[in-house]
C-alpha positions as a Python dict, from the first residue, in 0.01 Angstrom:
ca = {
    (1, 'X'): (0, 0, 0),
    (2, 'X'): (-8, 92, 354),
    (3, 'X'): (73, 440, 471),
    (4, 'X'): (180, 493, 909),
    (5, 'X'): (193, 898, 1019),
    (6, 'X'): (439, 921, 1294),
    (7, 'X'): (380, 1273, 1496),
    (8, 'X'): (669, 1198, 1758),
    (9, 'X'): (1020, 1293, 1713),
    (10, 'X'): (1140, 1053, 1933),
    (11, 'X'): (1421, 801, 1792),
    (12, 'X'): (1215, 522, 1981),
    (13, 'X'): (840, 585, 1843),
    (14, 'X'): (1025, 585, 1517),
    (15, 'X'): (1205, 252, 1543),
    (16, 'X'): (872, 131, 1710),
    (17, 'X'): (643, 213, 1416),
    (18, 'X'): (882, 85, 1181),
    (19, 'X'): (909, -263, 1357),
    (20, 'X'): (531, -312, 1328),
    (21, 'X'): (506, -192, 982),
    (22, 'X'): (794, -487, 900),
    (23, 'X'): (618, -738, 1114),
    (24, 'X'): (323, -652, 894),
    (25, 'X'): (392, -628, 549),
    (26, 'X'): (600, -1023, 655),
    (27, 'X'): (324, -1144, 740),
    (28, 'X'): (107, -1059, 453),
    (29, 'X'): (372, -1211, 238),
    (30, 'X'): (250, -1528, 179),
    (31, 'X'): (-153, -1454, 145),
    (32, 'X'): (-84, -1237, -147),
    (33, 'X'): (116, -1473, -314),
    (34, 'X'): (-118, -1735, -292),
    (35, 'X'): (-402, -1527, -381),
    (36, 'X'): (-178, -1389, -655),
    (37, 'X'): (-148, -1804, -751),
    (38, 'X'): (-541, -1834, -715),
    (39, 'X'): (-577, -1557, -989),
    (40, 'X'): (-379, -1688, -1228),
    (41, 'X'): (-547, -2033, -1216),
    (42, 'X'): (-887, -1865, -1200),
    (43, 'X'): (-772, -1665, -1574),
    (44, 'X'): (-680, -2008, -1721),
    (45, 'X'): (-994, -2155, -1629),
    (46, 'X'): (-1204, -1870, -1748),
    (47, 'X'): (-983, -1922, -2079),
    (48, 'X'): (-1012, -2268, -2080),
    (49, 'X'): (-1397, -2235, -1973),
    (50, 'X'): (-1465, -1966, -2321),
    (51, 'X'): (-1308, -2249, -2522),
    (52, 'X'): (-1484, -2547, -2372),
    (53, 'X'): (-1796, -2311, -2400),
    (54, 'X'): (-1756, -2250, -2775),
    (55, 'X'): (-1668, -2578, -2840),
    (56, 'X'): (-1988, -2711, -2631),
    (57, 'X'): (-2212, -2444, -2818),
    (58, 'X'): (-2057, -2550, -3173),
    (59, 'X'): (-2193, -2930, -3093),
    (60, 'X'): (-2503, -2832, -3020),
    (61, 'X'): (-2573, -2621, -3291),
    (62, 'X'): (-2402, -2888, -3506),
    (63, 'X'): (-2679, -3172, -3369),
    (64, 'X'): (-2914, -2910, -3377),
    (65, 'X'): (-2812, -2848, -3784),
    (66, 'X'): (-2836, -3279, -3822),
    (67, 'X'): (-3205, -3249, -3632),
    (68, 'X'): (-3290, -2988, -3906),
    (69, 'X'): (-3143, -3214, -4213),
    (70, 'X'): (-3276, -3539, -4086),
    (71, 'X'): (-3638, -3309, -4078),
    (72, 'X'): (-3605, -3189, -4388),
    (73, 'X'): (-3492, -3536, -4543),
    (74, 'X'): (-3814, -3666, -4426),
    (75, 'X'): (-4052, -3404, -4616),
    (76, 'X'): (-3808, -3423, -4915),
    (77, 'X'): (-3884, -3772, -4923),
    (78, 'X'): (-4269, -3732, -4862),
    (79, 'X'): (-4243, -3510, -5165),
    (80, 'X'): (-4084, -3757, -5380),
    (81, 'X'): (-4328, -4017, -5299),
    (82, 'X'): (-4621, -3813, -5371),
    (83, 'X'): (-4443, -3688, -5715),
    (84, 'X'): (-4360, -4061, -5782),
    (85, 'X'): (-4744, -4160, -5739),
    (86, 'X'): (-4863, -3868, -5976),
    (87, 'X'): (-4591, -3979, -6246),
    (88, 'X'): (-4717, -4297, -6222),
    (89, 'X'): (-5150, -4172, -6262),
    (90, 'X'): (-5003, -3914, -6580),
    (91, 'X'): (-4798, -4250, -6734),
    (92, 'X'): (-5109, -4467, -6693),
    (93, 'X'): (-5308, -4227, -6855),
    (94, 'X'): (-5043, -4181, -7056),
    (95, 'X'): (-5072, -4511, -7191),
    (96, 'X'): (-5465, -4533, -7179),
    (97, 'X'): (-5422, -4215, -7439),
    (98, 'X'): (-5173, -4392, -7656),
    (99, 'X'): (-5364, -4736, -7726),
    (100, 'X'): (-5694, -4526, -7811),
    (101, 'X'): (-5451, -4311, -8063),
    (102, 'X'): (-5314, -4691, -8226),
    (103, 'X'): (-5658, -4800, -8264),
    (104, 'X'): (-5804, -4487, -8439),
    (105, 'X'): (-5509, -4487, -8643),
    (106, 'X'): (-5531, -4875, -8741),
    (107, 'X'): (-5927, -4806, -8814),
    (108, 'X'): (-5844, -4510, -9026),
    (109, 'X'): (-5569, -4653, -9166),
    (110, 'X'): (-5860, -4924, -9246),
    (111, 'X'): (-6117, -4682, -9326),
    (112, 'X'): (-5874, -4481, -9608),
    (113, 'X'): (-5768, -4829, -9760),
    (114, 'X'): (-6123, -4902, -9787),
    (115, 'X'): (-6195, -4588, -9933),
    (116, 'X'): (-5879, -4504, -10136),
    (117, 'X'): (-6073, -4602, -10409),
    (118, 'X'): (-6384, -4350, -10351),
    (119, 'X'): (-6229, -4022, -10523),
    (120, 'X'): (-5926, -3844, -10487),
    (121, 'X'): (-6105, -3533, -10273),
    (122, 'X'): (-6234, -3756, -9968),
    (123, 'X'): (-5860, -3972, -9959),
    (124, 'X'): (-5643, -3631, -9927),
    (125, 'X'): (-5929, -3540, -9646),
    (126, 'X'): (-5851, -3885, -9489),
    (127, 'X'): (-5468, -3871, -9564),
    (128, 'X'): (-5543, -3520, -9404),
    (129, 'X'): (-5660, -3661, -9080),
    (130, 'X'): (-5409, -3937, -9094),
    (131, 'X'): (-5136, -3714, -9076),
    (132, 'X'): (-5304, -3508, -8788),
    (133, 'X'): (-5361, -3823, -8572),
    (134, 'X'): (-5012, -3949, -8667),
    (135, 'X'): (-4849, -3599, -8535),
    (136, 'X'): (-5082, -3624, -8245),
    (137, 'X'): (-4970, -3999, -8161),
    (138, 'X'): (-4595, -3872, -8178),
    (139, 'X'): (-4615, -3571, -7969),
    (140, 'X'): (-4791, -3788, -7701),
    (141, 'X'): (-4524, -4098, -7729),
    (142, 'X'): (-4240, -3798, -7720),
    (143, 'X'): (-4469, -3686, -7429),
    (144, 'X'): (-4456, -4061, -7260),
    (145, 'X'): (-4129, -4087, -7303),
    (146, 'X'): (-4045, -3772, -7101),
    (147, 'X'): (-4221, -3891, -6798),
    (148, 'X'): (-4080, -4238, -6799),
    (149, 'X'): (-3727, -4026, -6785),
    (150, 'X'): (-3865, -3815, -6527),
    (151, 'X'): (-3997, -4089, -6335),
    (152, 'X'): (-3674, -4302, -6346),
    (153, 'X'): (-3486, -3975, -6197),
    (154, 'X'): (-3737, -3958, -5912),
    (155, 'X'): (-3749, -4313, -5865),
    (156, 'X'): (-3331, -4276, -5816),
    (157, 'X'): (-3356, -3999, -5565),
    (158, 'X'): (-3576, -4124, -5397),
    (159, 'X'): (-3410, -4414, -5324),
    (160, 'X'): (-3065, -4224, -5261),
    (161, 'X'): (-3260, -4019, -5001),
    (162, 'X'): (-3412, -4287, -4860),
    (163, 'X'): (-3080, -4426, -4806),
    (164, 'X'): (-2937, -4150, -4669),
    (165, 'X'): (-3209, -4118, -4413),
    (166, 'X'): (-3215, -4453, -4301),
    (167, 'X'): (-2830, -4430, -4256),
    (168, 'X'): (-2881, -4154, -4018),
    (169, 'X'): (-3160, -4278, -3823),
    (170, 'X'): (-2947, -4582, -3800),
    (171, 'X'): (-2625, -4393, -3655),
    (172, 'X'): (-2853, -4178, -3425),
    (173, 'X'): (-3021, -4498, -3250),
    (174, 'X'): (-2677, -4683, -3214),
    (175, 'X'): (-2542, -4355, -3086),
    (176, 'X'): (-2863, -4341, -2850),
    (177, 'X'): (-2827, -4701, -2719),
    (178, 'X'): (-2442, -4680, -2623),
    (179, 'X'): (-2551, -4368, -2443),
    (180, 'X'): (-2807, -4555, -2291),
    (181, 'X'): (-2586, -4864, -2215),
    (182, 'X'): (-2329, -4609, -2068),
    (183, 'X'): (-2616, -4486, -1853),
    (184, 'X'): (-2684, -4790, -1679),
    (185, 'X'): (-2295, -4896, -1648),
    (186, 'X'): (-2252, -4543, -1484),
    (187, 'X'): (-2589, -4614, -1265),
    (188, 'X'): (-2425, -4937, -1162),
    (189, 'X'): (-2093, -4798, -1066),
    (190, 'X'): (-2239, -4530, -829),
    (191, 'X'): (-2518, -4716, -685),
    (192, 'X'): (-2328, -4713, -322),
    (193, 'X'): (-2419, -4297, -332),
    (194, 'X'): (-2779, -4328, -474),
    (195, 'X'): (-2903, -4200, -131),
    (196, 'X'): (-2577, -3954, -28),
    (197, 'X'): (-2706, -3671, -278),
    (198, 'X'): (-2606, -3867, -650),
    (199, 'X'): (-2861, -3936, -930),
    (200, 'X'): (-2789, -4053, -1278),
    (201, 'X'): (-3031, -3920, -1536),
    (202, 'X'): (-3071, -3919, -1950),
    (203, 'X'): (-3196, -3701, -2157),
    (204, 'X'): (-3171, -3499, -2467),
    (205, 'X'): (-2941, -3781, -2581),
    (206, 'X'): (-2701, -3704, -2290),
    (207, 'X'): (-2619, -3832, -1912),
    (208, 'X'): (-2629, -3608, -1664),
    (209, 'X'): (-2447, -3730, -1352),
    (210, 'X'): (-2536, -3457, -1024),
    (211, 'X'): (-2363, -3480, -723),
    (212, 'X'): (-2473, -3270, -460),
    (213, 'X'): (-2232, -3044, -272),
    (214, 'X'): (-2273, -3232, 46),
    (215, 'X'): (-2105, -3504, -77),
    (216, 'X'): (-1802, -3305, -232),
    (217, 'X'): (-1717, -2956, -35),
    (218, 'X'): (-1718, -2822, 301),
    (219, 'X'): (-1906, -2515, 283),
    (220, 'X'): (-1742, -2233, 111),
    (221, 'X'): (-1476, -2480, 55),
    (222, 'X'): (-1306, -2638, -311),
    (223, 'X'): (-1151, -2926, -157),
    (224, 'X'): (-1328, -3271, -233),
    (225, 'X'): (-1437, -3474, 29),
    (226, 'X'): (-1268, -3871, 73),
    (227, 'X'): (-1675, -4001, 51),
    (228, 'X'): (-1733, -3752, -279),
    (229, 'X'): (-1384, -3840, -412),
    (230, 'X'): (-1449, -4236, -397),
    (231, 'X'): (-1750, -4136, -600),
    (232, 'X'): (-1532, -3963, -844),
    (233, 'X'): (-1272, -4227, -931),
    (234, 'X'): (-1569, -4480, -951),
    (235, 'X'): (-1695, -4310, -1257),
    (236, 'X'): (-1366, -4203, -1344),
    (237, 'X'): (-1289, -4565, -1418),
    (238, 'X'): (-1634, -4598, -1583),
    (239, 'X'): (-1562, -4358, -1849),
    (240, 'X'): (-1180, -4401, -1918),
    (241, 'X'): (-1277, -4673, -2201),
    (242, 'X'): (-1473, -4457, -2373),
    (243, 'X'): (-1359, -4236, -2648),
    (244, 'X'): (-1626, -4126, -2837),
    (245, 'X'): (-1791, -3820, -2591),
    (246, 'X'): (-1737, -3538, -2442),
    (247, 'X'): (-1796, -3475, -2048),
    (248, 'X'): (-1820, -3134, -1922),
    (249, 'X'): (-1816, -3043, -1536),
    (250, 'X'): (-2055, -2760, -1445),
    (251, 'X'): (-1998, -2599, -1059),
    (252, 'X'): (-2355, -2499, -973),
    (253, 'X'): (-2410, -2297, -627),
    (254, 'X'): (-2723, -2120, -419),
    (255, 'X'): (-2761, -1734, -422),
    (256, 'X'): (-2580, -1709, -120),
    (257, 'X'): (-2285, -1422, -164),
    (258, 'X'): (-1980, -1434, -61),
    (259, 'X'): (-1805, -1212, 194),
    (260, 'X'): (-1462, -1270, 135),
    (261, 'X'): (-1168, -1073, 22),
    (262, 'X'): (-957, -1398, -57),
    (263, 'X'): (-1050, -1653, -311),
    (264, 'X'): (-1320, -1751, -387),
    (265, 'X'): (-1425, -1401, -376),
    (266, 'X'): (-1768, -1491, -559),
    (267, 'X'): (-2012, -1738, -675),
    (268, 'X'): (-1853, -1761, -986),
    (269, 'X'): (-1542, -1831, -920),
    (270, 'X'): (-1617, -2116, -665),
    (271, 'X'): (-1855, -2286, -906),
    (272, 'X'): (-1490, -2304, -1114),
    (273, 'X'): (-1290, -2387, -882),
    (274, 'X'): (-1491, -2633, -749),
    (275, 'X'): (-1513, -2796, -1098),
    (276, 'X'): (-1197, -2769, -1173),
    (277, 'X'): (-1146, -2997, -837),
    (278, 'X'): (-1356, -3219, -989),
    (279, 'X'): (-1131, -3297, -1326),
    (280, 'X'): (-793, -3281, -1175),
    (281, 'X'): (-981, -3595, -933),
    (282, 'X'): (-1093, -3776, -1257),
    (283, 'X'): (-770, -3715, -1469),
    (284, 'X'): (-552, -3771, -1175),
    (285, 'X'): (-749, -4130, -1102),
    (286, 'X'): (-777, -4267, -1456),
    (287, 'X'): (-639, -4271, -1824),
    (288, 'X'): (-928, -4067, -1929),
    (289, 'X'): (-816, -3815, -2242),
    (290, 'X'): (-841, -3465, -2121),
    (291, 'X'): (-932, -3331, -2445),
    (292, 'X'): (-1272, -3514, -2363),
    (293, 'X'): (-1297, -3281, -2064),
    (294, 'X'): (-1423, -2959, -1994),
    (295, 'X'): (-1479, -2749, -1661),
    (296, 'X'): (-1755, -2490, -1651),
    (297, 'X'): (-1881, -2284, -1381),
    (298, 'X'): (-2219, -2196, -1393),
    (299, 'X'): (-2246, -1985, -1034),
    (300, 'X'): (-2590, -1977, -894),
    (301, 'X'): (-2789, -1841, -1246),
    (302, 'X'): (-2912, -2229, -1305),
    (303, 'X'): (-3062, -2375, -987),
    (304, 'X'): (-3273, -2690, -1001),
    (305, 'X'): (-3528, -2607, -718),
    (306, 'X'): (-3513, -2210, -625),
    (307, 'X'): (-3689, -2307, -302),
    (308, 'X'): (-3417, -2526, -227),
    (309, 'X'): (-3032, -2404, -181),
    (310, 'X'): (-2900, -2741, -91),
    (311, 'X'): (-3023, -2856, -445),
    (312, 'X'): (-2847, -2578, -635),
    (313, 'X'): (-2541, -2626, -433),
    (314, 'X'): (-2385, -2895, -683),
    (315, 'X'): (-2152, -3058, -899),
    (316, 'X'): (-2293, -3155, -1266),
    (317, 'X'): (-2135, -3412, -1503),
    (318, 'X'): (-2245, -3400, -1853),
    (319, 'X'): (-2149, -3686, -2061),
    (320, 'X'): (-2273, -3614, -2430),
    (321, 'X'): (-2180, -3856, -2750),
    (322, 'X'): (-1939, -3751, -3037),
    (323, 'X'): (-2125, -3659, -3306),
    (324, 'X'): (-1829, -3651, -3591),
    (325, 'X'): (-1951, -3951, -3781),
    (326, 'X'): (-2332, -3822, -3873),
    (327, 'X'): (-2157, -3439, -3936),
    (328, 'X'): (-1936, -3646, -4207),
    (329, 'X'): (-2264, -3801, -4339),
    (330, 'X'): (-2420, -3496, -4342),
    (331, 'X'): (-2166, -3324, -4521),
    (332, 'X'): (-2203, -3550, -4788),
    (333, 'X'): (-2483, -3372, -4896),
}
């Protein structure tokens, strides 16, 4: 609001001061509706950004949850093993037992046919010991057959765990060699900008494609460049024919403030805008799904090289697989 004091009573100062007050509240017409315009689009970003961001954080807890399973598959399975193999010693020695118990029972049974004959007080002490042996032989065969069971429900989960296992480590290499394979074809595509401020990295089982500000933005500004855009719909076209990942855009800047009362008032809010720029370029340019995209802004808190600004000053594509297909084996469990 703007308040003007007039001290003269004159009819002119009046008509004066209220010609320049019109003049300027016209002219400020249109700034405040645009910035009123940049507000609005800055709250649905930041609304879109807390989804994208809770979305990004539930992935990577959920491959953080399969790292943990797949770990703990492993030492379940190292257990099994090593229960398997002492089974196997106790059935051995098991059976070792049981042959000794048949023979002393076939030589007694020998010795009290022999001696059936020698009085009736020595063959009820041999029937005696018969008996004993014989209960002694069952409880062992009862004892043998137990750990035969056991050992053929070990023997099964083991296996079943050792399938599961190997059909993880299975889906996490293919899923690591198309990520790889989309590396390269990415690498390829933007070879032309290797040396205008564009590397192509993996790691962690993602891509990470930076693009330095340089080749994007004007300073200050959230308008793409022609030379940065080119670079945009090149990888644009890359990843259009693939559906199974998620890319996120993350605006990065330097620790530089801003001293502006119009938009972008702050580091934060040209790191968005400047990534938002980024996917309106690749969804405009392509048939790439937008629910596969995210834009972030990450202001100046994650810089690369703190000693140098032009590093942090940048645009960061982060192409990550779709997990959905090792949760569902996972939840199998």
């Amino acid at each position: 609001m703007i308040l003007i004091f007039v001290s003269s009573n004159t009819d002119f100062m009046r008509s004066a001061y209220l010609l320049i007050v019109l003049i300027f509240i016209t002219a400020s017409c249109v700034p405040a509706k645009k910035y009123k315009d940049l507000v609005a689009r800055e709250k649905q970003c930041s609304e879109e950004l807390e989804k994208y961001k809770n979305s990004s954080l539930e992935f990577e807890g959920k491959f953080k949850d399969l790292e943990t399973r797949h770990e703990v598959a492993k030492k379940e399975i190292e257990t099994l093993v090593a229960d398997t193999t002492d089974l196997g010693s106790r059935l051995r020695l098991l059976k070792i037992q049981h042959d000794k118990l048949v023979d002393e029972n076939d030589a007694l049974q020998t010795k009290f046919d022999h001696l059936r004959k020698s009085g009736a007080k020595e063959t009820a002490g041999l029937q005696s010991d018969l008996e004993s042996k014989n209960l002694e032989l069952q409880r062992k065969e009862d004892a043998l057959l137990e750990l035969e069971s056991e050992l053929a429900t070990k023997s099964k989960l083991l296996a079943e765990r050792e399938q599961r296992v190997n059909e993880l480590e299975e889906m996490i290499k293919r899923k690591d060699d198309a990520v790889k394979a989309l590396k390269n074809k990415v690498a390829n595509a933007l070879k032309g900008f290797e040396n205008k401020g564009l590397t192509v990295v993996h790691k962690n089982g993602k891509i990470y494609v930076s693009l330095e500000a340089k080749l994007l933005f004007n300073s200050g500004s959230t308008v793409v460049e022609p030379e940065g855009k080119r670079a945009l719909i090149d990888l644009a076209k890359v990843l259009e024919s693939e559906k199974e990942i998620e890319i996120v855009v993350e605006g990065h800047t330097d620790t530089d403030k801003l001293a502006s009362t119009s938009s972008p008032k702050n580091n934060w809010e040209l790191s968005v805008l400047r990534s938002t720029a980024v996917v309106e370029i690749l969804t405009a340019n392509s048939k790439i799904n937008p629910a596969q995209l995210m834009a972030a802004g990450r202001s100046e808190y994650i810089p690369v090289d703190p000693k140098d600004k032009a590093k942090n000053r940048r645009i960061e594509i982060i192409i990550s697989p779709n997990l959905n297909e090792l949760f569902e084996i996972i939840s199998k469990d």
